[in-house]
C-alpha positions as CSV (number, residue, x, y, z in Angstrom):
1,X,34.5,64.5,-7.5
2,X,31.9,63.4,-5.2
3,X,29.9,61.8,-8.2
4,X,33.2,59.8,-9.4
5,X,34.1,58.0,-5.8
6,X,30.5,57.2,-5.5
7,X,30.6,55.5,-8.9
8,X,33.6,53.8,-8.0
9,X,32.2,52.3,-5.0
10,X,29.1,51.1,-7.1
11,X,31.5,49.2,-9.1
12,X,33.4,48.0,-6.2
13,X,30.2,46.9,-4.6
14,X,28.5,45.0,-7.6
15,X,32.1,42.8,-7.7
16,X,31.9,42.4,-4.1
17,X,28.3,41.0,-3.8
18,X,28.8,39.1,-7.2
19,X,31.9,37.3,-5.4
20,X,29.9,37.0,-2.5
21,X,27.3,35.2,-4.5
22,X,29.4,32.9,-6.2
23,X,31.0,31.8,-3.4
24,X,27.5,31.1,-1.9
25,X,27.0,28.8,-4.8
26,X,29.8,26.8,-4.5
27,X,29.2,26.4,-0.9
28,X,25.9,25.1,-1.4
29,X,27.4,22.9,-4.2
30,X,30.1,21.4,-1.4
31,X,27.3,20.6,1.2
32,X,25.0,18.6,-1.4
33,X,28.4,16.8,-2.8
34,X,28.9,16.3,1.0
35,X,25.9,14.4,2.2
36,X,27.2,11.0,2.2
37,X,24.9,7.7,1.1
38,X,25.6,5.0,3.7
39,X,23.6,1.6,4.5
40,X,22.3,1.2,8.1
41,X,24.3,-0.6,10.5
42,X,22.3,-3.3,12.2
43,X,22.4,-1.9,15.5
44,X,20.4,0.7,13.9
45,X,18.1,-1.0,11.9
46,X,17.4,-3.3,15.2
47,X,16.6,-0.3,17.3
48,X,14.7,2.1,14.7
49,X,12.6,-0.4,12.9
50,X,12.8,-3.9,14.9
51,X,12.0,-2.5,18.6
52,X,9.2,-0.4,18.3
53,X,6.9,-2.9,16.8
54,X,8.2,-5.3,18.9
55,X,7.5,-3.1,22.3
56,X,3.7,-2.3,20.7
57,X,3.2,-6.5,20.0
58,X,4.5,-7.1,23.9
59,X,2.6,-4.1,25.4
60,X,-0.6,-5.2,23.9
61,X,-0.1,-9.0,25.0
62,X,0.5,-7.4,28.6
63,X,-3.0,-5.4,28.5
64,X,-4.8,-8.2,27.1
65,X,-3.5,-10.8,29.9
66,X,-4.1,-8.0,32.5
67,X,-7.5,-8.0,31.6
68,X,-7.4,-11.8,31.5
69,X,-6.9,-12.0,35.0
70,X,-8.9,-9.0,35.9
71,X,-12.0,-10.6,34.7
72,X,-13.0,-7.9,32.9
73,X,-15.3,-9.9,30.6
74,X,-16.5,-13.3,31.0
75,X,-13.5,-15.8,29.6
76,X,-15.8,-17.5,26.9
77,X,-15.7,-13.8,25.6
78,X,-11.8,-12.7,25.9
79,X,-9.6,-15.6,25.7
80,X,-6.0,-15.5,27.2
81,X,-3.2,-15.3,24.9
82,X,-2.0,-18.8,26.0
83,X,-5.8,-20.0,24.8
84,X,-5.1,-18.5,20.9
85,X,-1.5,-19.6,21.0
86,X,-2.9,-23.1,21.7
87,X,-5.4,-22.9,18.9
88,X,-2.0,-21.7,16.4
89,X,-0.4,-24.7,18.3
90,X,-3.3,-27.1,17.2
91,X,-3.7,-26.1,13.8
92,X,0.0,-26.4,13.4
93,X,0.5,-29.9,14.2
94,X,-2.3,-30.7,12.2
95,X,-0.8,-29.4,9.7
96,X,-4.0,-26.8,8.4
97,X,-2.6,-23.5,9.7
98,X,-0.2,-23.0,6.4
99,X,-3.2,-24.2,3.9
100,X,-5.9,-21.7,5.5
101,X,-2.8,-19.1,4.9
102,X,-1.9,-20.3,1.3
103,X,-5.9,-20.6,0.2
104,X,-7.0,-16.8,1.3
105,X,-3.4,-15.5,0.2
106,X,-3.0,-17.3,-3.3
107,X,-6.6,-15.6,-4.5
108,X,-6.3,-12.6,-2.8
109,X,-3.0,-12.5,-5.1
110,X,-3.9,-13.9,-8.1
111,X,-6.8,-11.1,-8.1
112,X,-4.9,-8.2,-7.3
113,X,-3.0,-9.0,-10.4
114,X,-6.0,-9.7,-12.2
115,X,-7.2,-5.9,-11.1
116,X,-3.5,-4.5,-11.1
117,X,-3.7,-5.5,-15.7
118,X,-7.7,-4.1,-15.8
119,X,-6.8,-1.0,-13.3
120,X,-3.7,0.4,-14.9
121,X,-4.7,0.6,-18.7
122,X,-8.4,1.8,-17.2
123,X,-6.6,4.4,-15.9
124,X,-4.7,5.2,-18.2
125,X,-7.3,5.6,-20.5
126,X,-9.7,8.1,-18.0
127,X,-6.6,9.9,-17.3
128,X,-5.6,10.4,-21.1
129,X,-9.2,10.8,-22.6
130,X,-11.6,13.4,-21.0
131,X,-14.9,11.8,-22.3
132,X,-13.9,8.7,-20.9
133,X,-13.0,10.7,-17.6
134,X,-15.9,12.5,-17.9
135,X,-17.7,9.5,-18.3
136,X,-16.5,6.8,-16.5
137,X,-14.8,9.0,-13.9
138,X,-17.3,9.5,-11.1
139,X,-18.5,6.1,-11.3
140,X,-15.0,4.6,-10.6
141,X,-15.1,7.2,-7.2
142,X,-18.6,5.8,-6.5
143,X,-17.1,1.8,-6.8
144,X,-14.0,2.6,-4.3
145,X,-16.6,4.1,-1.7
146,X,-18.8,0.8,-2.2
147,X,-18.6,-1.5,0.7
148,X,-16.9,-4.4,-1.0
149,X,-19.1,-6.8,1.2
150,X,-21.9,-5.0,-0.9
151,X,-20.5,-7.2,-4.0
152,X,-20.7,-10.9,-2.3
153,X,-24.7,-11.4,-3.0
154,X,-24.9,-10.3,-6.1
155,X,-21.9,-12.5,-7.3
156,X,-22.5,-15.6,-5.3
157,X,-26.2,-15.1,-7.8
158,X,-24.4,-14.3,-11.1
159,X,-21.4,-17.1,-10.8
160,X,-22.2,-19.1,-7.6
161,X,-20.2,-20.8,-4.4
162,X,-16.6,-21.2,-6.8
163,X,-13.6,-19.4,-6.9
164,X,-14.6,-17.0,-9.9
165,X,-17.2,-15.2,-7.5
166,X,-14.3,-14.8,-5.4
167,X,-12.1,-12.9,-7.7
168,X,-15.1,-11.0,-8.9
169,X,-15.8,-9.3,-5.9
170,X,-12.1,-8.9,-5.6
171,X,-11.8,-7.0,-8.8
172,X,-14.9,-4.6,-8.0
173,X,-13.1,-3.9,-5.1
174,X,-9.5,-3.3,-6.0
175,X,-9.9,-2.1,-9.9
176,X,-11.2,1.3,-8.9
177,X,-8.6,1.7,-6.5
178,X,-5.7,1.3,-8.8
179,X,-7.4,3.2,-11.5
180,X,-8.1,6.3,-9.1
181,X,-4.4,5.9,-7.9
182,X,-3.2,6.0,-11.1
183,X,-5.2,8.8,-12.5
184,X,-4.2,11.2,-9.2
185,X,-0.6,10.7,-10.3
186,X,-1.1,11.6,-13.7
187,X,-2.6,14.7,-12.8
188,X,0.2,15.9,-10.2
189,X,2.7,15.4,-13.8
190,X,4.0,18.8,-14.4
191,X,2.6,19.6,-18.0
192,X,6.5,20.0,-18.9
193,X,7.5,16.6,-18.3
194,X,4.9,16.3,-21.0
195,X,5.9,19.0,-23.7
196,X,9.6,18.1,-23.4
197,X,8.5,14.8,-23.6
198,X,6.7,15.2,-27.0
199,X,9.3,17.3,-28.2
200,X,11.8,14.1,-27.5
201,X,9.3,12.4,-30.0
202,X,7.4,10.4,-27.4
203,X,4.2,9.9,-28.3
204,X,1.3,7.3,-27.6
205,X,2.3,4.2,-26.4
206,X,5.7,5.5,-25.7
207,X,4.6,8.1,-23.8
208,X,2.9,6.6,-22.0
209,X,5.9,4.2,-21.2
210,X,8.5,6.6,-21.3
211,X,6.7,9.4,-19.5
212,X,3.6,9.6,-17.9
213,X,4.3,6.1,-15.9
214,X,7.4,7.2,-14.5
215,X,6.1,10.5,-13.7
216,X,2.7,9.3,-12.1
217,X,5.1,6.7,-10.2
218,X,4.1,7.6,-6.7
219,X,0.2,8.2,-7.2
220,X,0.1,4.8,-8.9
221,X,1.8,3.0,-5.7
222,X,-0.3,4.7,-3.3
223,X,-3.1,3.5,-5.7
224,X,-1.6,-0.2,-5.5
225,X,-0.9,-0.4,-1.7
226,X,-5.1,0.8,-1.4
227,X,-5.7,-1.5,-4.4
228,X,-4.4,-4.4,-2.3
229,X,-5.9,-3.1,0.7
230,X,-9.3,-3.8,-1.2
231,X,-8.9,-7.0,-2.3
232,X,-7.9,-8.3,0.8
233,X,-11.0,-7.0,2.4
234,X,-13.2,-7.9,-0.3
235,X,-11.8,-11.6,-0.3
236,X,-12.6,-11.8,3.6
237,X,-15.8,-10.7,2.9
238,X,-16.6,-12.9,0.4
239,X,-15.0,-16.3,2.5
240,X,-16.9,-15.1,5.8
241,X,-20.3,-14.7,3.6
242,X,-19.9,-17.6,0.8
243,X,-18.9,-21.1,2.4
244,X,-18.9,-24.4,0.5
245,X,-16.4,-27.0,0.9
246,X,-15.4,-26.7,-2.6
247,X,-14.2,-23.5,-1.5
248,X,-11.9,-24.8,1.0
249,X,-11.3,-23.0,4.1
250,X,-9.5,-20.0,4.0
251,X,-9.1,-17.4,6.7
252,X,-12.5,-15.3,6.4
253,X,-14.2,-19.1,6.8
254,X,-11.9,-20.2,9.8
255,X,-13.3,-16.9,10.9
256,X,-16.6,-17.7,10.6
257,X,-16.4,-21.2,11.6
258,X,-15.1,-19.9,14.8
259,X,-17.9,-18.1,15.3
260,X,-20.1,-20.8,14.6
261,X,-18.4,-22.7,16.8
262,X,-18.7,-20.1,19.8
263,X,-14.7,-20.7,19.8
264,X,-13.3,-17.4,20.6
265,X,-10.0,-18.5,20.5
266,X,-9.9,-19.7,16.9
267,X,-12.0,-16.0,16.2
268,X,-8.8,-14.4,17.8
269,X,-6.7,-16.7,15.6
270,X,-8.3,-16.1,12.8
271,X,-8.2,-12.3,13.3
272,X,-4.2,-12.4,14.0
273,X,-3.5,-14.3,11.2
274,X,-5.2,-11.9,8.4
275,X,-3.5,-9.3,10.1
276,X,-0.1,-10.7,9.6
277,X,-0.4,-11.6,6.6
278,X,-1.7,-7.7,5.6
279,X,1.5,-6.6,7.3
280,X,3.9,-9.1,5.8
281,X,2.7,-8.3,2.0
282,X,3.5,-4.6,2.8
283,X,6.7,-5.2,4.5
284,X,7.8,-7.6,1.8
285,X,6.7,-6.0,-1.4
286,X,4.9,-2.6,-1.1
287,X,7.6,-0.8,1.5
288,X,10.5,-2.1,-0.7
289,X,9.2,-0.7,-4.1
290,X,8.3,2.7,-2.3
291,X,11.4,3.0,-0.5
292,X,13.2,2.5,-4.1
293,X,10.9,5.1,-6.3
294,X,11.7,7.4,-3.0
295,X,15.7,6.9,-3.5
296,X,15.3,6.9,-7.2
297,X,14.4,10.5,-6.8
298,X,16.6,11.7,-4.3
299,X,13.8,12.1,-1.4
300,X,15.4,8.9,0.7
301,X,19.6,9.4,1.6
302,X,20.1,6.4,3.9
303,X,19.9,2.8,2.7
């Protein structure tokens, strides 16, 4: 008797965890089908993403004119903020502060995209191919490690004072980054994406389009946000080394003339303005595409 009430129970108990299980389920169903996709009011986006840069831009300005007026350093050393704002003023109403802009930013773009078309198939092919990995592989680690500035004498000697040395020491500075990037995210593609993508019929080209690009989506942005951190390093480099005024003057030479010049206030200028325009190209272009690839796969709920 004892035997059949415990085997009832048994029974009882198996039903009883198996409803409690389903039920479970469903409730962890309801929550996902819960969380709700909304766009940022602009309130919020003001006070999460406007005001903290904003606060960091106005602290700094109140060190720097703190130490202004402390004399810390001699003024031909540490110009006031009013001193650089009157150099933006100057070069603005001479109308040169938008061409030294538009000369550093049209080749610093022009050869990313030149190194973003040799990069990705270079990649590709040391990601796909392990002789060319094995090959090619350690010396594309050695090239991102390379100072870029390393490239500027030998190229100014190969091609001379003209744009194409320029874009040269661009590419040997960003091509190895994009092809690393892109090779890392291959390599973090679960070999199933793969299998089930062969078994679809994708092969070759098309899965290379189809599969392994989509898949190795974040490792090859983080490879282009780097890759464009090169090039823009490497092109300052190469204006602050190679002058000619064929060359025009872009910001690495307003740079350097203000150093020639003994002008600290154009060297601060000069500084400021490479650094906005390295934080505008990411804002504009590089923390939109991530923020998409993000939402595209779930891991980013609020627009």
């Amino acid at each position: 008797m004892a035997g059949t009430d415990n085997g009832v129970d048994t029974k009882v108990d198996t039903r009883k965890s198996g409803t409690e299980d389903l039920a479970g389920l469903e409730a962890g169903l309801d929550a996902l089908d819960s969380v709700q996709v909304r766009r940022t009011s602009l309130r919020e986006t003001l006070v999460r993403k406007v005001l903290p840069p904003v606060t960091a831009v106005a602290l700094v300005l109140a060190v720097w004119q703190v130490l202004v007026w402390a004399e810390i350093v001699p003024a031909y050393k540490l110009p006031s903020p009013s001193e650089v704002w009157g150099e933006v003023r100057d070069a603005w109403l001479k109308g040169t502060l938008l061409d030294y802009i538009w000369t550093s930013v049209s080749r610093g773009l022009l050869g990313f995209l030149l190194a973003l078309a040799i990069g990705t198939p270079l990649g590709l092919l040391v990601a796909r191919v392990r002789f060319v990995r094995a090959a090619i592989g350690p010396i594309l680690s050695g090239l991102q490690s390379l100072p870029s500035v390393a490239w500027v004498p030998p190229a100014v000697l190969w091609l001379g004072l003209n744009n194409s040395m320029m874009y040269a020491v661009i590419l040997l500075g960003a091509v190895p980054s994009i092809a690393n990037g892109l090779v890392a995210g291959i390599d973090q593609i679960p070999p199933l994406f793969l299998r089930a993508g062969r078994t679809l019929g994708a092969t070759g080209l098309r899965e290379a389009r189809h599969v392994v690009m989509p898949a190795a989506l974040p490792g090859y942005l983080a490879g282009l946000k780097q890759g464009w951190a090169f090039s823009w390093r490497s092109l300052m480099a190469a204006e602050i080394i190679a002058s000619s005024p064929d060359l025009g003057v872009g910001l690495g030479q307003l740079l350097e003339n203000g150093r020639n010049n003994s002008s600290m206030s154009q060297v601060f200028l000069a500084i400021f303005l490479i650094l906005l325009v390295g934080i505008a190209i990411d804002l504009l272009i590089f923390s939109p595409l991530e923020r998409r690839v993000l939402r595209g796969r779930g891991l980013l709920v609020s627009r």
